[in-house]
TORVO-615872 format. One line per 2 residues: number of its first residue (from 1); their letters; for each residue x, y, z negated of C-alpha. Coordinates in nm, 3 decimals. Last residue first. Layout:
REM residues N
NUM) A) X Y Z  ...
REM end
This chain:
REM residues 468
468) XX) 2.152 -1.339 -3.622  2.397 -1.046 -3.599
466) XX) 2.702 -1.175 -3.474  2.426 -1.390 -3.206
464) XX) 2.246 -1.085 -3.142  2.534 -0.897 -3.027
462) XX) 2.667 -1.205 -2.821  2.313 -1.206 -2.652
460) XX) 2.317 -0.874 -2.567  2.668 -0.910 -2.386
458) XX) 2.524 -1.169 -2.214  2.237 -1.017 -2.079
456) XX) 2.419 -0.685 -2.019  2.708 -0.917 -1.799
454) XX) 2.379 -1.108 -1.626  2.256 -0.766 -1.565
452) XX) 2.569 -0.618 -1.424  2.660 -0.921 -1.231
450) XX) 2.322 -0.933 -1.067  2.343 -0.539 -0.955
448) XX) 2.661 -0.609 -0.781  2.544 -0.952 -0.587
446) XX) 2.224 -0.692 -0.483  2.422 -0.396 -0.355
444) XX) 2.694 -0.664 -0.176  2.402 -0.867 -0.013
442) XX) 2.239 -0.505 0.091  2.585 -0.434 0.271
440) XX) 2.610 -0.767 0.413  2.274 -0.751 0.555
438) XX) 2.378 -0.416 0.681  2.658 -0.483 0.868
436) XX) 2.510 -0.795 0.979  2.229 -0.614 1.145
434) XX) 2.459 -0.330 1.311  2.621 -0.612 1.453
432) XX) 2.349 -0.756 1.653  2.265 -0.366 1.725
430) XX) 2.575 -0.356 1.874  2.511 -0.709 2.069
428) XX) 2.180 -0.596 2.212  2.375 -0.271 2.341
426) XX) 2.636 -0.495 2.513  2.406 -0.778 2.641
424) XX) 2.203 -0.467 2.795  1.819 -0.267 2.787
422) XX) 1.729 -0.072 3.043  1.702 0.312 2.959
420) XX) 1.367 0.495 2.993  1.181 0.324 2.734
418) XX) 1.468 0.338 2.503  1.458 0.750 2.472
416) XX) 1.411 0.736 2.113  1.738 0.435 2.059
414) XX) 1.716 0.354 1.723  2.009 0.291 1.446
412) XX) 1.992 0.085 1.179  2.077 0.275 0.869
410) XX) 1.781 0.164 0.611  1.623 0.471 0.517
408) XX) 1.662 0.676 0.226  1.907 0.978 0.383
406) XX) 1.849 1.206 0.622  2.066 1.036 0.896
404) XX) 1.886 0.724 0.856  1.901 0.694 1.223
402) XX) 1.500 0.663 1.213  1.534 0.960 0.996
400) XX) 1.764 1.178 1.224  1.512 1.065 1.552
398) XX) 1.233 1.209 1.376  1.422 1.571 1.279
396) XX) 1.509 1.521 1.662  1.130 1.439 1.774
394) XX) 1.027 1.769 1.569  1.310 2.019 1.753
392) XX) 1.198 1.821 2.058  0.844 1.938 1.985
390) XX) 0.872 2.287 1.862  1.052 2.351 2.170
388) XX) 0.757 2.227 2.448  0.489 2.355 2.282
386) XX) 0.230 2.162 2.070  0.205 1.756 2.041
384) XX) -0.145 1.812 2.237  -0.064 1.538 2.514
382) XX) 0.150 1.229 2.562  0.098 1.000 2.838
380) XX) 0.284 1.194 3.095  0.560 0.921 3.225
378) XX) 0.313 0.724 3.447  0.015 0.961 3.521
376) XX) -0.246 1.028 3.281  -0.554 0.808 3.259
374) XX) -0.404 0.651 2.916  -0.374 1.008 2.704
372) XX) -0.146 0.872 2.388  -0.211 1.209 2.122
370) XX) 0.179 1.326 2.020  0.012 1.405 1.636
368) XX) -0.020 1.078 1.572  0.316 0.954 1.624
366) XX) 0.459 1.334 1.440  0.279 1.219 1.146
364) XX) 0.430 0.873 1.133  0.738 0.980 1.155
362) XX) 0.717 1.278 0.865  0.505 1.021 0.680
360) XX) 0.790 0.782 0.689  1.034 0.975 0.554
358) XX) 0.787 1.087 0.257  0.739 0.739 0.204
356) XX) 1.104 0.656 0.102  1.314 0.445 0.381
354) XX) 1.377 0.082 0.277  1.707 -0.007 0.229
352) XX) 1.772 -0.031 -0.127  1.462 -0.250 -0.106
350) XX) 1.605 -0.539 0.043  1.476 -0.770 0.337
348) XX) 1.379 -0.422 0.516  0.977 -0.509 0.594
346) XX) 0.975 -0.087 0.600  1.259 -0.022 0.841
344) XX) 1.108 -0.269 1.083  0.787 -0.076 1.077
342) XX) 0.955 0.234 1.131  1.152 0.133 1.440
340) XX) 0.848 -0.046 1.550  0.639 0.261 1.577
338) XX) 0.948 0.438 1.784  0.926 0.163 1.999
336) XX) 0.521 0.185 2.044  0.554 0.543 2.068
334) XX) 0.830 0.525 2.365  0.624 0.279 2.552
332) XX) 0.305 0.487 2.490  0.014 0.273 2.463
330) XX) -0.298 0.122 2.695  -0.114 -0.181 2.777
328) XX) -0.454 -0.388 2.759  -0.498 -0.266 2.391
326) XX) -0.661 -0.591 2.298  -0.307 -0.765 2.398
324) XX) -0.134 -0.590 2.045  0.179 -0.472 2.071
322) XX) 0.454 -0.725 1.940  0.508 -0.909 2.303
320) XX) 0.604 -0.492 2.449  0.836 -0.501 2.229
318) XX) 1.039 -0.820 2.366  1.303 -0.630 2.598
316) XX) 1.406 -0.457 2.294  1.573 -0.723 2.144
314) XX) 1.713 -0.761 1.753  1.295 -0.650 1.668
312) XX) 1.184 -0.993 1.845  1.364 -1.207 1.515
310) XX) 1.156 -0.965 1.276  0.810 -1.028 1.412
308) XX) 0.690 -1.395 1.380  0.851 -1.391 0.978
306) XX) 0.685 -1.068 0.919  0.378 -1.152 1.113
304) XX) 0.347 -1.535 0.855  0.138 -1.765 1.094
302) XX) 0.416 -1.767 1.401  0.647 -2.025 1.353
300) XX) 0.393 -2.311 1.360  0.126 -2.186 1.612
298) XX) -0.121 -1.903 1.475  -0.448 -2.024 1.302
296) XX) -0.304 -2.046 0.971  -0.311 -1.647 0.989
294) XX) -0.078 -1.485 0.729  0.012 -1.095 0.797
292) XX) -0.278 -1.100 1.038  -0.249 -1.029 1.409
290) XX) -0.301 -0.709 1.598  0.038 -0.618 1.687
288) XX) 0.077 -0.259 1.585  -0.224 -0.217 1.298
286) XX) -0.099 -0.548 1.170  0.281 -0.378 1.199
284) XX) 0.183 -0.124 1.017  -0.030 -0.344 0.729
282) XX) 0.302 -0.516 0.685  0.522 -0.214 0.675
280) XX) 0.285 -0.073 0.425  0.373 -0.359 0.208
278) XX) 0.742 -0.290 0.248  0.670 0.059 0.113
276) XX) 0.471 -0.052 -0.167  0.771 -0.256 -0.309
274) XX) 0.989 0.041 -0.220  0.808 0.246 -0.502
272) XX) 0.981 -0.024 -0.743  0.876 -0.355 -0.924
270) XX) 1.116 -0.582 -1.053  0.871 -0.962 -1.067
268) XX) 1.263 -1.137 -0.981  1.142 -1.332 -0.682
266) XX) 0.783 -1.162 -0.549  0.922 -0.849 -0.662
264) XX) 1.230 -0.853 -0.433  1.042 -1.010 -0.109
262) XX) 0.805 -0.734 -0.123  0.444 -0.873 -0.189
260) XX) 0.194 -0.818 0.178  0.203 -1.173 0.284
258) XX) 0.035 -1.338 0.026  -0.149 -1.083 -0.180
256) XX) -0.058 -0.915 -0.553  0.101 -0.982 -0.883
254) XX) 0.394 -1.070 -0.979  0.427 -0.977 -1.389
252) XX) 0.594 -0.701 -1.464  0.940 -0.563 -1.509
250) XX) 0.953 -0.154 -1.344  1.252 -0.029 -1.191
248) XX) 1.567 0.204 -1.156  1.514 0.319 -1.481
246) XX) 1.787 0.666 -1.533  1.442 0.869 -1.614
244) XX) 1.101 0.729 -1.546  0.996 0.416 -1.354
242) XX) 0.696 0.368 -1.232  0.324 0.362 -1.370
240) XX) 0.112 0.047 -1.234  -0.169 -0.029 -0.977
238) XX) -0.349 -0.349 -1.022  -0.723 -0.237 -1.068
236) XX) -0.642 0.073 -0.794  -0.871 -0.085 -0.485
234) XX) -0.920 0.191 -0.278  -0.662 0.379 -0.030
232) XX) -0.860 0.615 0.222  -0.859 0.610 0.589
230) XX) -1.010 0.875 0.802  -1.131 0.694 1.096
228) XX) -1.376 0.956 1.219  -1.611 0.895 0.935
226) XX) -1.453 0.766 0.642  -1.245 0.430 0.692
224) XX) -1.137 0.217 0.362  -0.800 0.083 0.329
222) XX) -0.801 -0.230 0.088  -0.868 -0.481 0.364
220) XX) -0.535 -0.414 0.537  -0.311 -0.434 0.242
218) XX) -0.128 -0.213 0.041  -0.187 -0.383 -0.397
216) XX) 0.117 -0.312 -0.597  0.002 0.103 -0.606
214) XX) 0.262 0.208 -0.771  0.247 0.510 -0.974
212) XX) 0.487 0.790 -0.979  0.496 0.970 -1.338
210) XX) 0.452 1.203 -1.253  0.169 1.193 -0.933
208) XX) 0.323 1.402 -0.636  0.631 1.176 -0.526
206) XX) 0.479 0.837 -0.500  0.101 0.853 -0.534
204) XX) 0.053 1.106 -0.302  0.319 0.973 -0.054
202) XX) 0.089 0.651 -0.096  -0.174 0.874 0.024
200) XX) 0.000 1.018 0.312  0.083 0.670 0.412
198) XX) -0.254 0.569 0.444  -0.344 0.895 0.714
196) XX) -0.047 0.811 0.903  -0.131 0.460 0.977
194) XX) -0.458 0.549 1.013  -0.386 0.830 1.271
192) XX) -0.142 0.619 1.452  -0.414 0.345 1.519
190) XX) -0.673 0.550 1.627  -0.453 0.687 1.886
188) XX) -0.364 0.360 2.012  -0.743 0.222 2.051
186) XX) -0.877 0.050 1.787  -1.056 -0.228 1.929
184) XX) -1.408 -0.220 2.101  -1.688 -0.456 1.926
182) XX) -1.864 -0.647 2.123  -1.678 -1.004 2.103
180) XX) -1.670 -0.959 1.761  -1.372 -0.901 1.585
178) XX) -1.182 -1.164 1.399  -0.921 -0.878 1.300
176) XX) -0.851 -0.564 1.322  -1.151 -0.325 1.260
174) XX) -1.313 -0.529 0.944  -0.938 -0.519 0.811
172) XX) -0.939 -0.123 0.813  -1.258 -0.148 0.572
170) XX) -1.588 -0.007 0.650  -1.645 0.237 0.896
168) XX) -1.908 0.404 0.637  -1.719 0.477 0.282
166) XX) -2.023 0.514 0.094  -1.830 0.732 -0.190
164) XX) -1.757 0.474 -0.552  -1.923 0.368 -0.796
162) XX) -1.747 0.088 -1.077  -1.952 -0.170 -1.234
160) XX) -1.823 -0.386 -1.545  -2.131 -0.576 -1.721
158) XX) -2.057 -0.706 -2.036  -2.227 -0.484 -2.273
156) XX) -2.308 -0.145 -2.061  -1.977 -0.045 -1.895
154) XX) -2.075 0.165 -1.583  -1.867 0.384 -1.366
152) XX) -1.881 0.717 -1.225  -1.802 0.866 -0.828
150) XX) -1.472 0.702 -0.797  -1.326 0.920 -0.443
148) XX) -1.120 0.701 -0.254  -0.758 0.832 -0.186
146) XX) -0.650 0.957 0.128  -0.822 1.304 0.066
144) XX) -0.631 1.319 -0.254  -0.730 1.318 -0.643
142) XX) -0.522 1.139 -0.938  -0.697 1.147 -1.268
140) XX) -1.050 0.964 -1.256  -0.914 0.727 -0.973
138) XX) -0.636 0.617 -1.178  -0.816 0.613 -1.519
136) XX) -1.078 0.444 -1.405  -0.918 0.181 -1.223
134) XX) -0.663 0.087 -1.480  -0.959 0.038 -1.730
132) XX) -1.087 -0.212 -1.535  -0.786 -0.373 -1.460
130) XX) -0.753 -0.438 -1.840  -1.144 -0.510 -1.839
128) XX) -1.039 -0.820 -1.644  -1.068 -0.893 -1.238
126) XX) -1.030 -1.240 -1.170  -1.435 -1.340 -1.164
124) XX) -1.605 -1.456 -1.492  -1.802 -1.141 -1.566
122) XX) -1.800 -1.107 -1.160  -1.731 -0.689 -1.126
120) XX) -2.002 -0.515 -0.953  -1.874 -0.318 -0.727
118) XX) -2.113 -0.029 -0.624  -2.063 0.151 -0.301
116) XX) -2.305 0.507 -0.295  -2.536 0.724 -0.052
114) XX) -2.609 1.034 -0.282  -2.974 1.096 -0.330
112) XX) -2.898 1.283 -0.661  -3.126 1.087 -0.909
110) XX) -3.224 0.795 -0.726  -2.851 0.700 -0.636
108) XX) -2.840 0.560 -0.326  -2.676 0.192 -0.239
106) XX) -2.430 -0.035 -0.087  -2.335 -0.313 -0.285
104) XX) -1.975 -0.452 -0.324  -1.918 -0.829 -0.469
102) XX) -1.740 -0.992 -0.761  -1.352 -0.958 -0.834
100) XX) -1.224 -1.261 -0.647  -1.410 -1.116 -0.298
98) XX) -1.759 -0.969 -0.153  -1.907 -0.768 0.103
96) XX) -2.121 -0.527 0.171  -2.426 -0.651 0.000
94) XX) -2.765 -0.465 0.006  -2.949 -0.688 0.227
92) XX) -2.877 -0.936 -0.065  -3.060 -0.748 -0.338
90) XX) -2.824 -0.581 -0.585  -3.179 -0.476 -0.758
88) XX) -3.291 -0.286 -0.510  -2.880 -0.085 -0.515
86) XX) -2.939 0.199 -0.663  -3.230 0.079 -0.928
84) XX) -2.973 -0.184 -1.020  -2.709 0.104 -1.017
82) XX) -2.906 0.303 -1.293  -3.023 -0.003 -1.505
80) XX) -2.687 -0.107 -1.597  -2.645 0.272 -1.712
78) XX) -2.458 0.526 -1.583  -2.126 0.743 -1.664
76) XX) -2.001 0.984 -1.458  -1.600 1.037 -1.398
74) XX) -1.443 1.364 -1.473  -1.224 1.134 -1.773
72) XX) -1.159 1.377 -2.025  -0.831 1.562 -2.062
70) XX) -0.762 1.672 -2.446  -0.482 1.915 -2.556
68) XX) -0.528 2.210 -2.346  -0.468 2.266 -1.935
66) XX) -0.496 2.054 -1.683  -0.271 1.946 -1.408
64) XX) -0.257 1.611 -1.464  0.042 1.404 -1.595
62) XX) 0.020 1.050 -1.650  0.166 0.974 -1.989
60) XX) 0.503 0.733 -2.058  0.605 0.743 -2.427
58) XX) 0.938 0.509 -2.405  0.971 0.194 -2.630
56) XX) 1.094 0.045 -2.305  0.783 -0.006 -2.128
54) XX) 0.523 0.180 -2.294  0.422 0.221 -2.620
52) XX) 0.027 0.312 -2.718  -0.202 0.621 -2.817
50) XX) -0.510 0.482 -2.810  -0.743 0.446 -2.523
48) XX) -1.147 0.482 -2.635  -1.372 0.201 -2.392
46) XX) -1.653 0.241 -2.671  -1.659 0.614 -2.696
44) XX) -1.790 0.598 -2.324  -2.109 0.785 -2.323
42) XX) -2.015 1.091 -2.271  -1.663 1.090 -2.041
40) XX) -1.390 0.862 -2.141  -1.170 0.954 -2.440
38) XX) -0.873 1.112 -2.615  -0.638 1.107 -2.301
36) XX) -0.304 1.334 -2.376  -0.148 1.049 -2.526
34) XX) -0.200 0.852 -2.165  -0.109 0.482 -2.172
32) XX) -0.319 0.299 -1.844  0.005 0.165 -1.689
30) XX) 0.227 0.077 -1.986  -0.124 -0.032 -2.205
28) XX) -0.184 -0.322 -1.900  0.214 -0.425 -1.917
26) XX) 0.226 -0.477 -2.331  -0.129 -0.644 -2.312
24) XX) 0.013 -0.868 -2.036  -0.207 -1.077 -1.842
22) XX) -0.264 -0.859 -1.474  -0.548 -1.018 -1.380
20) XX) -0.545 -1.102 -1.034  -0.805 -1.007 -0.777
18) XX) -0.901 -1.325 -0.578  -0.778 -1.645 -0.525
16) XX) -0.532 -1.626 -0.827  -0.178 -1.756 -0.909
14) XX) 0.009 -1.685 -1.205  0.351 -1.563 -1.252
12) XX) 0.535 -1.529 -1.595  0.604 -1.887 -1.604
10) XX) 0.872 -1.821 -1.276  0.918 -1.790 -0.913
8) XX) 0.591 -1.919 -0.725  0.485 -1.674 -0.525
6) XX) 0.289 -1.381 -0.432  0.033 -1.392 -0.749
4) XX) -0.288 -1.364 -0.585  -0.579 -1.148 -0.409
2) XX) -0.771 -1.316 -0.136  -0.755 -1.258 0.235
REM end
């Protein structure tokens, strides 16, 4: 699926089959600004960052724990001629794969032996020497074992080439979807662990990078598996700094992919951690049902997931229709609710809603951790989640953020123990009513917040006007 502006809601939007280019020289020197950055590695004097503005008139500098005055970009540098030796000379039985930004090579650098993936950036493809820029810097600076390691980079005349670890298993996308018919599907475990493994590096970028950065671009295709399904985030070209101090949010230009933008950004282009979190939500409920999060192959009603998905979540009788068929049944009935509960949490309508990352994690981790054994007997399916009081005082903690009981999350209310209860017109119509409570309550946040920028608009406009 191709990278593009979300929608269509104003002139500062732009739409793109491929990666976007994020237009804005004020927005492009908010996200890459570093003071403390004097250059690239040897070699690079010719991509030098200068001091610069951000958002706001605000200094805004991504902090890295490293000591004295100057931080220089870790990344290698190598020539044009380097990575053509690497890859034969991008020969075609080298390709990996290809998109708006130009195509990925797989190859082996001659002077370290090191399996490698090279993108080579299209000189008249989407992706600019802004995004670039934003690339190496992120990748250079901000380390995790969910994150894709950027081996070096190469920026001889007009060729852009970034070099990344050989990430084997491919993509997360290449194991979901349009599947050959002899290829096994993820099984459930698989599934968890991924989810669980991409949300740890979003955490990363969240709450452990300062400022927090946003990643703007979750989706299927940009999760990369290592051996043994370790998933790693890749893809960082439209990532931006967040908001610092009393901002609640970050103005930029909507960019990303169809079906993954948060409904907020997409309409008023106010970008916020949340944004990523309702794009995780997407890829978690592709991992959970199997479909895409826009397939024009579905039936009318059902070719956006989100859209297909969110009516089924009011009754708990239709679950088991959102798990994926290739799994033959082969799940946990309580995981797959308690799955759902987080996904529906995450494609929250409203941001203020959403639950943070770090909430998520916690569920997600304690999903993967209860391994799904299918040759056990009916009720046993769970093994290795450690002893028996450790793991209801986890599924508690679990059940408190589900309820939105520690705060962040979107206060609808989950039943753990559903898939031993039946299901009733009276429970479905609480949770009907929890629903409106909260839609109402998010409509209230969101009317309020309106008022006070239209009344700051206006009263900034008066000011100017005395003063014009």
């Amino acid at each position: 699926m191709g990278c593009f502006s979300c929608f269509d809601s104003g002139e500062d939007e732009e739409f793109n089959h491929g990666k976007a280019r994020d237009g804005g020289a004020k927005d492009a020197q908010a996200t890459v600004n570093n003071p403390n950055i004097s250059r690239l590695s040897s070699g690079a004097d010719r991509m030098r960052l200068r001091n610069t503005t951000g958002l706001g008139g605000s200094k805004r500098e991504l902090v890295v724990p490293k000591d004295g005055p100057d931080v220089n970009i870790a990344a290698q540098t190598f020539t044009f001629r380097d990575l053509a030796a690497a890859t034969k000379n991008f020969r075609s039985e080298s390709l990996l794969g290809e998109g708006g930004f130009g195509r990925v090579y797989k190859g082996r650098l001659e002077s370290t032996g090191q399996v490698v993936a090279v993108k080579q950036l299209d000189r008249d493809g989407l992706q600019g020497n802004r995004e670039f820029l934003v690339e190496v810097l992120m990748l250079s600076l901000l380390h995790h074992p969910n994150l894709v390691n950027l081996i070096g980079y190469c920026a001889d005349g007009d060729q852009r080439l970034l070099v990344y670890e050989f990430m084997p298993l491919g993509s997360l996308e290449d194991h979901l979807h349009d599947l050959p018919l002899d290829k096994e599907p993820l099984d459930w475990n698989t599934r968890m662990k991924i989810a669980a493994g991409a949300a740890k590096g979003l955490e990363f970028l969240h709450d452990k990078a300062n400022p927090p950065v946003i990643y703007r671009d979750f989706k299927s295709s940009n999760i990369l598996l290592d051996e043994g399904f370790h998933p790693k985030l890749s893809d960082f070209g439209l990532a931006k700094l967040g908001p610092v101090g009393d901002k609640s949010h970050v103005s930029t230009r909507v960019m990303g992919t169809y079906g993954y933008c948060a409904p907020e950004y997409a309409m008023t282009g106010q970008l916020t951690v949340k944004s990523d979190v309702y794009s995780f939500g997407v890829v978690f409920l592709e991992l959970i049902t199997g479909r895409k999060a826009i397939d024009g192959t579905q039936p009318h009603g059902e070719q956006n997931l989100v859209a297909w998905a969110r009516p089924m979540f009011h009754d708990r009788r239709k679950f088991v229709k959102l798990a994926d068929p290739r799994l033959q049944g082969k799940y946990p009935m309580r995981g797959l609710y308690q799955a759902l509960a987080v996904a529906s949490m995450c494609i929250q309508e409203q941001g203020a809603t959403r639950p943070l990352i770090g909430d998520v994690v916690t569920a997600l981790s304690y999903l993967a951790s209860h391994q799904y054994d299918p040759n056990a007997p009916p009720g046993h399916g769970h093994r290795g989640g450690g002893d028996k009081n450790r793991g209801g005082a986890m599924d508690e903690r679990v059940g408190k953020i589900l309820k939105n009981e520690e705060g962040g999350g979107s206060g609808r209310r989950w039943d753990l123990e559903g898939s031993e209860k039946e299901d009733s017109p009276k429970e479905t119509a609480r949770m009907l009513r929890d629903l409106d409570r909260e839609r109402a309550v998010a409509e209230a946040k969101m009317w309020g917040e309106n008022w006070r920028e239209k009344r700051r608009q206006s009263a900034q406009g008066s000011f100017d006007g005395a003063n014009g």
